[in-house]
Backbone bond lengths (Angstrom), bond angles and torsions (degrees), N, CA, C in turn:
res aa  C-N    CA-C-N  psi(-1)  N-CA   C-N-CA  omega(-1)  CA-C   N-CA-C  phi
1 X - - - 1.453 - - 1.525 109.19 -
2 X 1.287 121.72 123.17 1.795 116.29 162.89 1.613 111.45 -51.29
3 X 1.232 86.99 -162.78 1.595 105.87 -166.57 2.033 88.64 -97.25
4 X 0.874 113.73 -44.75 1.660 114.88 -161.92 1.831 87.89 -60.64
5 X 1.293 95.31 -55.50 1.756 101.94 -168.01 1.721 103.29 -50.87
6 X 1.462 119.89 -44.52 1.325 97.27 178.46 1.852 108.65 -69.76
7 X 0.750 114.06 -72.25 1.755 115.42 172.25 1.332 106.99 -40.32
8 X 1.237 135.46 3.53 1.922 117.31 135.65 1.376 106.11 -91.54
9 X 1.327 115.76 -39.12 1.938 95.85 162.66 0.916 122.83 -43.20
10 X 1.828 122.51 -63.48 1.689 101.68 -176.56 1.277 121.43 -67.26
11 X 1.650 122.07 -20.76 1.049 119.80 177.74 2.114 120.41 -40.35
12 X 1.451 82.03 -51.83 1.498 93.82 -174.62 1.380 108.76 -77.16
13 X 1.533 133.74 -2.67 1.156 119.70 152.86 1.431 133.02 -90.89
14 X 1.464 94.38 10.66 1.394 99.05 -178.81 2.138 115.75 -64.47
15 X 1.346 92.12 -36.25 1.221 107.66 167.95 1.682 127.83 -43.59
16 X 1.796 106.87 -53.51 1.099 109.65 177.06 1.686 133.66 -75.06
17 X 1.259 87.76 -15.22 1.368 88.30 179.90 1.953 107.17 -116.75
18 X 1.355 108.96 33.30 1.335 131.74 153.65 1.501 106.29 62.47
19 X 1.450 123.77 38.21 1.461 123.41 -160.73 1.491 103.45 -78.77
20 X 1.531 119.23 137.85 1.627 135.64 -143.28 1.993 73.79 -79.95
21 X 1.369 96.74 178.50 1.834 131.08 -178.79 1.577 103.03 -65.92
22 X 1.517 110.26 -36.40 1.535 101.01 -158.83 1.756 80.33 -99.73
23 X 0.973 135.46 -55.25 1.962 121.89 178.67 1.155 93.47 -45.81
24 X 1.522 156.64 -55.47 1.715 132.06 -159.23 1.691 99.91 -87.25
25 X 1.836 123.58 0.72 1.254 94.44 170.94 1.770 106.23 -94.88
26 X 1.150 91.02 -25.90 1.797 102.77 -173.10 1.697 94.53 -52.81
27 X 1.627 109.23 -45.55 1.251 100.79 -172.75 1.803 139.36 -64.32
28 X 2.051 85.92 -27.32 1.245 94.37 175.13 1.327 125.28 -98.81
29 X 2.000 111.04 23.02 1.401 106.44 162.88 1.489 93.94 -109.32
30 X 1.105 125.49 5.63 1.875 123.00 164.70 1.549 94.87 -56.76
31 X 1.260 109.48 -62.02 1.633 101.57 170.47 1.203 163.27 -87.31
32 X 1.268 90.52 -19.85 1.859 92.45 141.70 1.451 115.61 -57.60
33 X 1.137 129.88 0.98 1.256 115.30 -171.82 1.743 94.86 -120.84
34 X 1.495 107.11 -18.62 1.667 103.67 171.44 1.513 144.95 -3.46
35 X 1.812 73.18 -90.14 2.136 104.06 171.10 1.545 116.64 -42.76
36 X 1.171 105.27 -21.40 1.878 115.79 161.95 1.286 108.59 -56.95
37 X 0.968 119.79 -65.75 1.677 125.64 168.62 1.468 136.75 1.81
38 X 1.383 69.74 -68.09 1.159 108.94 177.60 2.204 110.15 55.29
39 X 1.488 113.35 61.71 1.014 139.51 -158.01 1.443 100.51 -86.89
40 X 1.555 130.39 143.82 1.067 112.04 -153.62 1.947 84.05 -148.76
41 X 0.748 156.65 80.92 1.748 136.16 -140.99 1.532 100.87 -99.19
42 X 1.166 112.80 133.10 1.178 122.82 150.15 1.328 123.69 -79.41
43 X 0.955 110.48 -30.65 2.047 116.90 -168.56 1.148 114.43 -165.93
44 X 1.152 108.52 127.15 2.263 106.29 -173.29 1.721 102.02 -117.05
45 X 1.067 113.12 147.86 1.585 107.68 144.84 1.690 103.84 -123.68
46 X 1.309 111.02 147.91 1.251 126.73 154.55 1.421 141.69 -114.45
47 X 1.061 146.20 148.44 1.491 116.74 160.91 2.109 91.64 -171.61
48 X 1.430 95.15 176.07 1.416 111.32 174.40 1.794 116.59 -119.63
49 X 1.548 94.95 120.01 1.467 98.62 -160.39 1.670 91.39 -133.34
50 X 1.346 106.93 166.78 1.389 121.82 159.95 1.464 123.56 -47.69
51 X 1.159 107.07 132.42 1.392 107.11 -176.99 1.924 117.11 -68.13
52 X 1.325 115.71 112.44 1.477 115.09 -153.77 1.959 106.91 -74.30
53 X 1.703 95.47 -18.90 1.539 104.90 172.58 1.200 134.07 -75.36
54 X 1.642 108.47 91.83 1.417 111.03 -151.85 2.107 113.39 -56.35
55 X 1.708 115.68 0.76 1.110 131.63 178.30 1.678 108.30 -70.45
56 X 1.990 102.89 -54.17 1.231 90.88 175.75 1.331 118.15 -96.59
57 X 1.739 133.45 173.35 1.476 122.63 146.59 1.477 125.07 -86.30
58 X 1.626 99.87 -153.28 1.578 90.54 -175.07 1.592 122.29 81.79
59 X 1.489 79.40 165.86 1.716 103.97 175.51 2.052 105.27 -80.67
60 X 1.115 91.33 157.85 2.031 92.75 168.70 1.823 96.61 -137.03
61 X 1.047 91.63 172.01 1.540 100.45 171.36 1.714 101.00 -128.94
62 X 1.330 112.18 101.57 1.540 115.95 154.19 1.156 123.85 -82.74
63 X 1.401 107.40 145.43 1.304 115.06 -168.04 1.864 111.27 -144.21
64 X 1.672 120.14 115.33 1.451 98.19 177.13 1.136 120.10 -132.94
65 X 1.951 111.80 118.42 1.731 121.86 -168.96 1.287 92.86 -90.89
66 X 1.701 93.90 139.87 1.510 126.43 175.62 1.420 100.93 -97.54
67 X 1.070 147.26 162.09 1.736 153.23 -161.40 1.751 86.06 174.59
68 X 2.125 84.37 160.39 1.161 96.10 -179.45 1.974 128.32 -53.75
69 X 1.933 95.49 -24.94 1.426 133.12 -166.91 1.263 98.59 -86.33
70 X 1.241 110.65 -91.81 1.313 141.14 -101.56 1.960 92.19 -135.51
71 X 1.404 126.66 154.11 1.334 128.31 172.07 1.914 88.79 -128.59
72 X 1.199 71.87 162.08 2.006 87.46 -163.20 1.901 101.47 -132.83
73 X 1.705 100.38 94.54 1.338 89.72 160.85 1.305 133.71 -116.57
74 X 1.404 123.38 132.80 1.145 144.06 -174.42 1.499 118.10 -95.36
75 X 1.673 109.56 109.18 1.802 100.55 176.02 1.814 91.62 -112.42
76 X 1.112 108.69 123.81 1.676 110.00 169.46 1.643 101.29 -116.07
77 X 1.569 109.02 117.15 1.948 109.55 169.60 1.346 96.95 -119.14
78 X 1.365 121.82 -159.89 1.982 128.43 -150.85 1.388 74.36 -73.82
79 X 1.418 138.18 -79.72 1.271 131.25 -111.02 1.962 85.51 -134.00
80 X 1.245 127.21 38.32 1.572 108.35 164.96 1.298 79.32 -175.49
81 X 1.788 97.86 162.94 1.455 126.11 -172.89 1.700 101.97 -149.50
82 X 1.436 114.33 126.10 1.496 130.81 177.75 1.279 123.11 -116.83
83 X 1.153 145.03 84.32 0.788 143.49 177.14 1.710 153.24 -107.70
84 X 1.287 124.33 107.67 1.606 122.31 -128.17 1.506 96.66 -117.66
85 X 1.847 104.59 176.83 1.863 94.66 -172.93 1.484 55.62 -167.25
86 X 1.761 114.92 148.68 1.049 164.49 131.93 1.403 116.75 -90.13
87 X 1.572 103.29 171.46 1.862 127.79 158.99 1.257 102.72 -102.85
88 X 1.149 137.92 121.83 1.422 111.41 146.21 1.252 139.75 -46.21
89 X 1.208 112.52 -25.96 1.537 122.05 166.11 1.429 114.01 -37.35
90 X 1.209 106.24 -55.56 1.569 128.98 -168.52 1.570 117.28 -70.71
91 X 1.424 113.07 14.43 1.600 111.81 -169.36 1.395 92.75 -98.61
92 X 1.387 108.45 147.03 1.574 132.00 155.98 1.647 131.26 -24.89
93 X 2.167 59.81 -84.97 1.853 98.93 -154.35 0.865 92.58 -141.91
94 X 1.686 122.02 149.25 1.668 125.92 169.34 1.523 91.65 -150.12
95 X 1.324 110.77 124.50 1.611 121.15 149.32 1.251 112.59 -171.26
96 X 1.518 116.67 179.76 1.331 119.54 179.07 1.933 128.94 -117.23
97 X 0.841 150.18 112.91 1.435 124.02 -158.80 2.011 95.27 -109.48
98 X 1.114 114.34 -156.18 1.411 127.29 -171.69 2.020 91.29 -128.54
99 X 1.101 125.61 140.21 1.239 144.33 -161.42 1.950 99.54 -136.75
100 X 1.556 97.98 97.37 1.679 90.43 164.68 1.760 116.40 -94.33
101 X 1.300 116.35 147.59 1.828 125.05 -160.01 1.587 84.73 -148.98
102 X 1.511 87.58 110.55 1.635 124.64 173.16 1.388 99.27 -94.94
103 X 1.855 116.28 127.97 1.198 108.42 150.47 1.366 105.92 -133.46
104 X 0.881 115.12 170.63 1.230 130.76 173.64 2.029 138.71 -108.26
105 X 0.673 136.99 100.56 1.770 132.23 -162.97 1.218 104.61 -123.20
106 X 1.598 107.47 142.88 1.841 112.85 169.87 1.517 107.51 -98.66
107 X 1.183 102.53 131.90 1.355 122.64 -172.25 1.670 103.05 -110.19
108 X 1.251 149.91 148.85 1.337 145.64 -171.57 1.614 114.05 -8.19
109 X 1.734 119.10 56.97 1.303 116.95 -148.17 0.921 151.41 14.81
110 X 1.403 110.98 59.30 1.790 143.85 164.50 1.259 98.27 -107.72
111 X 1.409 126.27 121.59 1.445 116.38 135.61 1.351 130.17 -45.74
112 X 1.065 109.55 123.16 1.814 105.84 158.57 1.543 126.85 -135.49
113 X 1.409 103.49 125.01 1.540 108.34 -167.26 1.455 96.73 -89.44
114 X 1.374 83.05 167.70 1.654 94.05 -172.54 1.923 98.68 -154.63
115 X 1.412 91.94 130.58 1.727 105.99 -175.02 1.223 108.89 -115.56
116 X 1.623 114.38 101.78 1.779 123.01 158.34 1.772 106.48 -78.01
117 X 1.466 101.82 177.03 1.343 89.91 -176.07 2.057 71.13 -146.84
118 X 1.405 94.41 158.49 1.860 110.71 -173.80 1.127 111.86 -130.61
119 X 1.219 131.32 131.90 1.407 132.66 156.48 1.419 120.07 -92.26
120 X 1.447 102.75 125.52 1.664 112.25 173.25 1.499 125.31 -153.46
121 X 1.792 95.12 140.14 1.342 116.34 -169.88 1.595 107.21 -73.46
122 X 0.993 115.68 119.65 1.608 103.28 169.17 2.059 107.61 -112.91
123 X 1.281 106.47 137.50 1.534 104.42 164.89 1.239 98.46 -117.37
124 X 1.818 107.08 163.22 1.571 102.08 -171.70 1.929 78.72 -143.38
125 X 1.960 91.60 143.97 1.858 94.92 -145.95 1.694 76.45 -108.81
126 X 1.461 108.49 -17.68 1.865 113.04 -144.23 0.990 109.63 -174.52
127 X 1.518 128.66 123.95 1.332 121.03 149.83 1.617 131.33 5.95
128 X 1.173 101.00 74.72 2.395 94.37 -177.65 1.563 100.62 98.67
129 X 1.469 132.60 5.87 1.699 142.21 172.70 0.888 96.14 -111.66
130 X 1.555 102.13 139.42 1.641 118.48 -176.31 1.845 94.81 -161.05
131 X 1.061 101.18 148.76 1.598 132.30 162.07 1.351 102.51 -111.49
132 X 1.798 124.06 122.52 1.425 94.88 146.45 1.353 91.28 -149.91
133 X 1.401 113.05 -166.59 1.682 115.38 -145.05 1.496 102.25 -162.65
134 X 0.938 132.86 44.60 1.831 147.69 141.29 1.597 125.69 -27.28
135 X 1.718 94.32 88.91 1.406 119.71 174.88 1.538 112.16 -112.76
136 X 1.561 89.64 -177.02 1.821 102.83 167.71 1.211 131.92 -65.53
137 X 1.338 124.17 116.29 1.413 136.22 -168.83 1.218 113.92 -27.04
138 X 1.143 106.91 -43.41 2.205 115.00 178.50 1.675 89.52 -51.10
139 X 1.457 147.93 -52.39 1.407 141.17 -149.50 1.377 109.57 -73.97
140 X 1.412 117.74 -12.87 1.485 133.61 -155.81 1.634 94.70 -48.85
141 X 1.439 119.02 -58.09 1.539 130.58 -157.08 1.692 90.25 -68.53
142 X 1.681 134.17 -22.87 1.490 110.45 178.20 1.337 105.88 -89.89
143 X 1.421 127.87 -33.81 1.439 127.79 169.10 1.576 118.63 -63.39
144 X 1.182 128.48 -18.61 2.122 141.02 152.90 2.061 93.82 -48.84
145 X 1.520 97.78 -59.27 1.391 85.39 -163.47 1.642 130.07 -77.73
146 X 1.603 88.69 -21.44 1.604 85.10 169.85 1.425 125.88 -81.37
147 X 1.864 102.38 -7.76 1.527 113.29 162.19 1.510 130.98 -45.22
148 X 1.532 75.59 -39.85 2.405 103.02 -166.49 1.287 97.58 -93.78
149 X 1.084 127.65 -2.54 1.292 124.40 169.30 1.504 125.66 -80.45
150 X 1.541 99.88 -70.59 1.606 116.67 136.91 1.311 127.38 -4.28
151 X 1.545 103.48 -72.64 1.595 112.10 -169.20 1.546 116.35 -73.38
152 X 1.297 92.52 -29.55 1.532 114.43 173.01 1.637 126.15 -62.47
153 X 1.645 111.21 -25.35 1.189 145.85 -159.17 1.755 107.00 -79.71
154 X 1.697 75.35 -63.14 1.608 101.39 -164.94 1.458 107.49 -59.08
C-alpha cells in the first residue's frame, strides 16, 4: 500500500469515529505537509479502538507506518490528534504477548464474568516509552509480523 492509500483509509475513518472540525483540520494540514516526508511504508497496521486516554472519550483511529527509517504513529480521536516519528534504530524492545480482560456484569442478580483475551504489540523507544496497539486476538499473527520486522530492522 503507498502512503496516500493509507491516508485515504484514515481519511475515511475519520467519519466513523465522529472526529470534531478542528481534528479533520489539524489533520488535513498533517497532510499538506506529508509529501515532505517523504514516507515510503513498508508495513502499516490500522484499526479503530477505544480511546486508551482515560482524559479523552470516544473512538481513535491508530495507525502504525513502517518505512525504511523511521515508524509513524498516528492516534486520531473526535476532538485530538497525536502524532509521532521514531528511528528504528532507536527501538528497545519489540514483541507482542496475548492480554486476558475479565469483566464482570449482573444479570437478574447473578454475577457473570466474562473472559476476552487481547493481542498487543508493544515497542519500547526509551526507558518508560512505549507504543502499543491492543486488538482482537484473531490480529495476533499481523501484530507477530510487524514485531519480526521491527526486530529484524533495528
Amino acid at each position: 500500500m503507498t502512503i496516500q492509500e493509507i491516508f485515504n483509509d484514515i481519511t475515511k475513518r475519520l467519519i466513523t469515529i465522529k472526529a470534531s472540525e478542528t481534528t479533520i483540520m489539524a489533520y488535513n494540514s498533517f497532510l499538506n505537509e506529508s509529501s515532505n516526508l517523504n514516507i515510503k511504508p513498508i508495513r502499516h497496521f490500522i484499526q479503530i479502538a477505544r480511546n486508551p486516554n482515560p482524559q479523552f472519550q470516544g473512538l481513535v483511529i491508530e495507525c502504525l507506518i513502517v518505512d525504511e527509517q523511521r515508524l509513524y504513529d498516528i492516534v486520531i480521536g473526535t476532538d485530538n490528534i497525536d502524532i509521532n516519528s521514531i528511528w528504528i534504530k532507536d527501538l528497545i524492545k519489540v514483541g507482542i504477548q496475548t492480554i486476558p480482560v475479565i469483566s464482570k456484569t449482573k444479570e437478574n442478580e447473578q454475577e457473570i464474568v466474562k473472559k476476552e483475551y487481547f493481542a498487543q504489540l508493544l515497542i519500547t523507544y526509551s526507558p518508560g516509552n512505549n507504543y502499543f496497539y491492543k486488538t482482537n486476538i484473531e490480529r495476533i499473527g499481523e501484530l507477530y509480523q510487524l514485531a519480526s520486522l521491527l526486530t529484524n530492522m533495528r
